[in-house]
N, CA, C and O atoms as a DFTB+ gen file, in Angstrom:
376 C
 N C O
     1  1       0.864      -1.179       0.000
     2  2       0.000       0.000       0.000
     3  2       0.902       1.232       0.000
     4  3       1.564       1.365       1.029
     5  1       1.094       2.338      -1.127
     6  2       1.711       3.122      -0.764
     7  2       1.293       4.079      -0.415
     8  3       2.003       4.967      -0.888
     9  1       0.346       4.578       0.295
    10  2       0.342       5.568       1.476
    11  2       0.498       5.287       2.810
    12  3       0.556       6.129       3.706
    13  1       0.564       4.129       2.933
    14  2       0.790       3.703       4.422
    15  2       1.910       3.148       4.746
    16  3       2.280       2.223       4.022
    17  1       2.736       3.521       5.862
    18  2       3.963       2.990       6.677
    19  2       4.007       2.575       7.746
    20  3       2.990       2.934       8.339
    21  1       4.892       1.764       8.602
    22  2       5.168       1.435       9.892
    23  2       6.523       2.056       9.649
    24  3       7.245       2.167       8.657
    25  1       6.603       2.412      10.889
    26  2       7.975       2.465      11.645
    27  2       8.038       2.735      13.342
    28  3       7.586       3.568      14.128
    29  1       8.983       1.362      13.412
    30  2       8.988       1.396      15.016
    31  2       9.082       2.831      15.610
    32  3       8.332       3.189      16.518
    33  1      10.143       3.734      15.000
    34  2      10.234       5.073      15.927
    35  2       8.852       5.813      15.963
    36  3       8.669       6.543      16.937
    37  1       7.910       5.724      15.076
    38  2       6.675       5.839      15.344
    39  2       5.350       5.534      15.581
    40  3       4.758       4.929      14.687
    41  1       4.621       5.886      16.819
    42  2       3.752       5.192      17.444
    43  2       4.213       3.820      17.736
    44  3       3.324       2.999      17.961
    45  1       5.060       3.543      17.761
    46  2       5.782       1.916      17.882
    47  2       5.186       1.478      16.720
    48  3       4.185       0.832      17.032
    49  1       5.319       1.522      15.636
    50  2       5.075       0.846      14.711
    51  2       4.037       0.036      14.182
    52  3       4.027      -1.081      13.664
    53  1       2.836       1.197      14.540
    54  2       1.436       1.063      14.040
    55  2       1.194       1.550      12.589
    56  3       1.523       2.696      12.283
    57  1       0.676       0.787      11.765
    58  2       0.406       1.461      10.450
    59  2      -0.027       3.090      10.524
    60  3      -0.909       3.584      11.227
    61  1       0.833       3.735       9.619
    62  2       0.048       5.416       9.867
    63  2       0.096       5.688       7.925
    64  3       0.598       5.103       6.965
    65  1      -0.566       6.653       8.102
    66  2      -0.783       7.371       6.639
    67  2       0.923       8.235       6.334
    68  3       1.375       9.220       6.919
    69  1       1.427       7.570       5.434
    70  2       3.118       8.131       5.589
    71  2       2.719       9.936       5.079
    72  3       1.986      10.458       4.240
    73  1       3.540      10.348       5.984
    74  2       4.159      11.724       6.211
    75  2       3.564      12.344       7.409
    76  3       3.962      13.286       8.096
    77  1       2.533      11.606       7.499
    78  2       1.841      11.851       8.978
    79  2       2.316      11.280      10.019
    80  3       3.379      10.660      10.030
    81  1       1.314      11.497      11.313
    82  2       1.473      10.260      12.492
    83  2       0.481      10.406      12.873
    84  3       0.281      10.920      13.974
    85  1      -0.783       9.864      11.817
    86  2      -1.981       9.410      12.125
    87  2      -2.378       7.829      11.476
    88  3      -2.270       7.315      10.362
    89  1      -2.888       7.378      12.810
    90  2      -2.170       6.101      12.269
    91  2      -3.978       5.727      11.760
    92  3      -4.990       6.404      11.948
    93  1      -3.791       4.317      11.039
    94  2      -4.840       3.639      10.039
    95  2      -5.641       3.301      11.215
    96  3      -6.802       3.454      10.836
    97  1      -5.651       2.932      12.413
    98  2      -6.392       2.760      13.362
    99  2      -7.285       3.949      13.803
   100  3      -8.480       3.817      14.069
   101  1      -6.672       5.010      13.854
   102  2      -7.144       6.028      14.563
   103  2      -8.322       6.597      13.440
   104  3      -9.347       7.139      13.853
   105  1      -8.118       6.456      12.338
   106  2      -8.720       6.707      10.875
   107  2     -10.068       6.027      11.150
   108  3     -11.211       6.461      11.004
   109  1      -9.492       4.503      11.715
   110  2     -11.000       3.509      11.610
   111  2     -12.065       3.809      12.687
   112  3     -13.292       3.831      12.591
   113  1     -11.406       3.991      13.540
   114  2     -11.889       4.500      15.053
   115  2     -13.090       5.767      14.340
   116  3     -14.263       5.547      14.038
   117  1     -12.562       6.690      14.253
   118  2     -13.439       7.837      13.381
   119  2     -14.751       7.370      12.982
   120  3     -15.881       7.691      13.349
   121  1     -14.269       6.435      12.039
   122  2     -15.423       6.234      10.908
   123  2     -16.715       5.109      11.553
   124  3     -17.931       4.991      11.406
   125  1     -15.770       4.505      12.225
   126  2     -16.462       3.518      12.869
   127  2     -17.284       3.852      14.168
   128  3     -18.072       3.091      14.731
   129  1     -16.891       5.371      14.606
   130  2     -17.924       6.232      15.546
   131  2     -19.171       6.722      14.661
   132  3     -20.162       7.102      15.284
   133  1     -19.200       6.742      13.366
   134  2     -20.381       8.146      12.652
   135  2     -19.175       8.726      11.526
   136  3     -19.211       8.496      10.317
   137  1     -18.271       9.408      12.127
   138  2     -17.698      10.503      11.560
   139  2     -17.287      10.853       9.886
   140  3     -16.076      10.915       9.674
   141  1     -17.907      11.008       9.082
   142  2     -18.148      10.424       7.525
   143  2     -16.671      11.250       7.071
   144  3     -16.445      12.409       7.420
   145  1     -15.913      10.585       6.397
   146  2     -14.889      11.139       5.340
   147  2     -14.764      12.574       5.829
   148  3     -14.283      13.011       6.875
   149  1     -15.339      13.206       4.768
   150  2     -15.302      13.966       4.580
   151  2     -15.502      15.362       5.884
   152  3     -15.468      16.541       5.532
   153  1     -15.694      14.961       7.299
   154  2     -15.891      15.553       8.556
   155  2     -14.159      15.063       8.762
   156  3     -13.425      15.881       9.318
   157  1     -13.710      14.052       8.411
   158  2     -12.328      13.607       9.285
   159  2     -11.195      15.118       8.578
   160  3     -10.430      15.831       9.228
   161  1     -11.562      15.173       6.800
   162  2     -11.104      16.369       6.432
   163  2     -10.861      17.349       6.999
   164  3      -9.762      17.851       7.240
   165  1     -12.347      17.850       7.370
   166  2     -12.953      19.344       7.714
   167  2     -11.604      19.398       9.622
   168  3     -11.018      20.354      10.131
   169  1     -11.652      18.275       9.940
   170  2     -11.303      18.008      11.336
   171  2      -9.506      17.931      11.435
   172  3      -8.663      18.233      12.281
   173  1      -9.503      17.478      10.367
   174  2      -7.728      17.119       9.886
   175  2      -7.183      17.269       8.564
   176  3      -6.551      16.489       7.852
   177  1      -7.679      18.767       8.354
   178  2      -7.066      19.343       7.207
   179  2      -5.707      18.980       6.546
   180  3      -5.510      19.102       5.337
   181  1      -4.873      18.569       7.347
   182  2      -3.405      17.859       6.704
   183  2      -3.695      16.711       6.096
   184  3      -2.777      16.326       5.372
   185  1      -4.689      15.981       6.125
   186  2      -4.965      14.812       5.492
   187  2      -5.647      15.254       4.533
   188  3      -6.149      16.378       4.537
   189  1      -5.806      13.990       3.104
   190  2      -6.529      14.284       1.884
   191  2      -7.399      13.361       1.690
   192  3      -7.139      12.373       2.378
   193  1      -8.187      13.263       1.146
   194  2      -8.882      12.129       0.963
   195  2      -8.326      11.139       0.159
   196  3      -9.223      10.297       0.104
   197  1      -7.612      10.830      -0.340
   198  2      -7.357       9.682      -0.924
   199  2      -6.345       8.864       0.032
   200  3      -5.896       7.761      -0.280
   201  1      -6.004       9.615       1.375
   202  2      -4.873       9.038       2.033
   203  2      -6.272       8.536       3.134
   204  3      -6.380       7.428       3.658
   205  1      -6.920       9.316       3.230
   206  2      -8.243       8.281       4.148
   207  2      -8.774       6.654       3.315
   208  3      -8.755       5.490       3.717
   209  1      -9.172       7.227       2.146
   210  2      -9.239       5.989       1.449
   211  2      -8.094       4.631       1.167
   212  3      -8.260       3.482       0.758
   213  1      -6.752       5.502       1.662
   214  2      -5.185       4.382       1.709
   215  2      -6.070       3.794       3.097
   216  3      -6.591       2.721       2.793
   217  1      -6.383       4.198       4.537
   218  2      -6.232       3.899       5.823
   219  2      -7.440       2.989       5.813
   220  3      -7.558       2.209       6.757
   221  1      -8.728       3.002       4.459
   222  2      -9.742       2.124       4.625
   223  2      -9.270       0.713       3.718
   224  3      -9.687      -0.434       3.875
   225  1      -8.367       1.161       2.831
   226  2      -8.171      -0.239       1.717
   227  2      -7.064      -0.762       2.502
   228  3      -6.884      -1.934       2.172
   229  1      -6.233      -0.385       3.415
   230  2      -5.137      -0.695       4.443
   231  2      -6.147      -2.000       5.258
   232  3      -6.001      -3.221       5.309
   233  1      -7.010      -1.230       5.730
   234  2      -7.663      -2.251       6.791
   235  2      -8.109      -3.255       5.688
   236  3      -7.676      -4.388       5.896
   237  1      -8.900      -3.114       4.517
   238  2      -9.173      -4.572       4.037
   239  2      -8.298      -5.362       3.924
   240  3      -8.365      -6.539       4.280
   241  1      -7.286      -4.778       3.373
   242  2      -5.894      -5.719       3.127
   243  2      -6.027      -6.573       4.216
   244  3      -6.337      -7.760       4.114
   245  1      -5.771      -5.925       5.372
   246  2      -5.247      -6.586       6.818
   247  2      -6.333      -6.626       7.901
   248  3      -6.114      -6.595       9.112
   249  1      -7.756      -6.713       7.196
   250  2      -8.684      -7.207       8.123
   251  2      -8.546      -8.052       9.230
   252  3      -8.901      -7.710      10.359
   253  1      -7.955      -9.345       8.916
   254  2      -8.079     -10.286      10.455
   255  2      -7.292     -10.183      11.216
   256  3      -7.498     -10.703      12.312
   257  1      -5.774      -9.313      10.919
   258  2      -4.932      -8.477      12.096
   259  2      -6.147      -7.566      12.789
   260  3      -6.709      -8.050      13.771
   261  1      -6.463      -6.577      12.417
   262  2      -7.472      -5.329      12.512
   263  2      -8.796      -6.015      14.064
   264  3      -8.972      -5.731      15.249
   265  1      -9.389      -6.965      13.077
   266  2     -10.248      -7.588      13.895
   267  2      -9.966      -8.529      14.788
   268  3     -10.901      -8.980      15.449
   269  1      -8.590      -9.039      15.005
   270  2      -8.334      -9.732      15.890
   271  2      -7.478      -8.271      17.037
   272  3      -7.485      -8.385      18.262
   273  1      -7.095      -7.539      16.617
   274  2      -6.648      -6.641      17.534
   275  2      -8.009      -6.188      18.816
   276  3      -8.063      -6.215      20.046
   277  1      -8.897      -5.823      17.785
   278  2      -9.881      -5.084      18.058
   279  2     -11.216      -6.128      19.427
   280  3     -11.884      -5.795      20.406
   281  1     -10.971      -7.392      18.676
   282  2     -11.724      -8.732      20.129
   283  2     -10.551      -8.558      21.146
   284  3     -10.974      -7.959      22.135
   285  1      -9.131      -8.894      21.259
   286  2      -8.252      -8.484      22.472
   287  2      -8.616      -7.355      22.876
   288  3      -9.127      -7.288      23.995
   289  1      -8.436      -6.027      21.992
   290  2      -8.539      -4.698      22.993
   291  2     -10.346      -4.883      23.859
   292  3     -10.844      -4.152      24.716
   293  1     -10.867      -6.001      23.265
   294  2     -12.803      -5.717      23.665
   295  2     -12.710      -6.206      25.298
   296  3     -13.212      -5.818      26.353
   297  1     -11.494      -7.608      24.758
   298  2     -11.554      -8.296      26.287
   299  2     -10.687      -7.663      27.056
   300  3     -11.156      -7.608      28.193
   301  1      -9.881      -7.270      27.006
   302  2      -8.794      -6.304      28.046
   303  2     -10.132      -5.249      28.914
   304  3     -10.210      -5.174      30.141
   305  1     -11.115      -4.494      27.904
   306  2     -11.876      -3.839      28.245
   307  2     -13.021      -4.067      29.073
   308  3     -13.406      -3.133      29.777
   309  1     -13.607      -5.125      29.099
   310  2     -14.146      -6.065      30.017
   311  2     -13.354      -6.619      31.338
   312  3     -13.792      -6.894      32.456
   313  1     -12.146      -6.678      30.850
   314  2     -11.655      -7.232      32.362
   315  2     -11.482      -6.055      33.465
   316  3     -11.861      -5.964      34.632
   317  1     -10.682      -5.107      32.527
   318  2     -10.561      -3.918      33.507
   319  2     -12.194      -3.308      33.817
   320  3     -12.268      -2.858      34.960
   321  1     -13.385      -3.217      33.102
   322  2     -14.398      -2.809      33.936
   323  2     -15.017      -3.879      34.791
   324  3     -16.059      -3.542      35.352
   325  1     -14.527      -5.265      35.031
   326  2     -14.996      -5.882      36.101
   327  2     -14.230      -5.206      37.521
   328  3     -14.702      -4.814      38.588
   329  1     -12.952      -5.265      37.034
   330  2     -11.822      -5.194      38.081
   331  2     -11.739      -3.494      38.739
   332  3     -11.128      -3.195      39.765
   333  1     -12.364      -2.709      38.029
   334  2     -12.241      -1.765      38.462
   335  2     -13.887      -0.987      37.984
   336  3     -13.912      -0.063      37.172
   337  1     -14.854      -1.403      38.474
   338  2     -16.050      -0.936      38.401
   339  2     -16.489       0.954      38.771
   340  3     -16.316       1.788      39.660
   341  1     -17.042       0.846      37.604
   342  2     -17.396       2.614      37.777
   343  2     -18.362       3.041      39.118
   344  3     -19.127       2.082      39.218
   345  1     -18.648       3.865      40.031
   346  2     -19.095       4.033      40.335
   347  2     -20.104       5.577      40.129
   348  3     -20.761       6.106      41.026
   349  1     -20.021       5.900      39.167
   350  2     -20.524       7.312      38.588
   351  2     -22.345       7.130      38.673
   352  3     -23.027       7.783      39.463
   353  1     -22.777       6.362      37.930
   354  2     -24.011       5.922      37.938
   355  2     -24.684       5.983      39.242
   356  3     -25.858       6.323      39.387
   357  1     -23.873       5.631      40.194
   358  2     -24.407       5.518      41.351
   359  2     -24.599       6.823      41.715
   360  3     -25.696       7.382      41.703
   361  1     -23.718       7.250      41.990
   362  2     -23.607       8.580      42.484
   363  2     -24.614      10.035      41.496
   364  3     -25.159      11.068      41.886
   365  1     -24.504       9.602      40.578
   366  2     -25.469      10.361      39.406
   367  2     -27.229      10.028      39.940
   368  3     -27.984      10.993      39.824
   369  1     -27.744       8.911      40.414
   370  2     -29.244       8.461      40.625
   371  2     -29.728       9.287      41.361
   372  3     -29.416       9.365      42.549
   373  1     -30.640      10.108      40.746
   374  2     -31.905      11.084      41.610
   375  2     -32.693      10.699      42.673
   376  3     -33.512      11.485      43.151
């Protein structure tokens, strides 16, 4: 893919959109909240659209890295809210 690079000295060597240090994750994260293309622009003017479109054909390439990252980070996230339970809710009830 040539808009996209790793290099350990950056972000430890998470795929990013080369010349940047925004990495293909952080891209997916976006989109995968709502945030359509063309808002990631308006939001991160140093980027172009065709280097958003590198960070979406990046992930097809490397979907089952992507989605296997993404079930670990789910369960890490589950363990730490067992282990360390919010108490906000509580304190929020009328």
């Amino acid at each position: 893919m040539k808009g996209i690079t790793a290099n350990k000295e950056i972000l430890g060597g998470k795929p990013i959109i080369k010349g940047t240090q925004t990495s293909v994750e952080f891209i997916l994260e976006l989109l995968a909240s709502g945030v359509t293309e063309y808002a990631i622009l308006l939001d991160y003017p140093h980027l172009k659209l065709e280097q958003v479109h590198d960070a979406i054909s990046y992930y097809f390439e490397h979907k089952e890295m992507f989605d296997k990252k993404f079930r670990e980070d789910q369960a890490i996230r589950i363990q730490l809210k067992k282990k360390y339970p919010s108490n906000l809710i509580d304190k929020c009830s009328i």
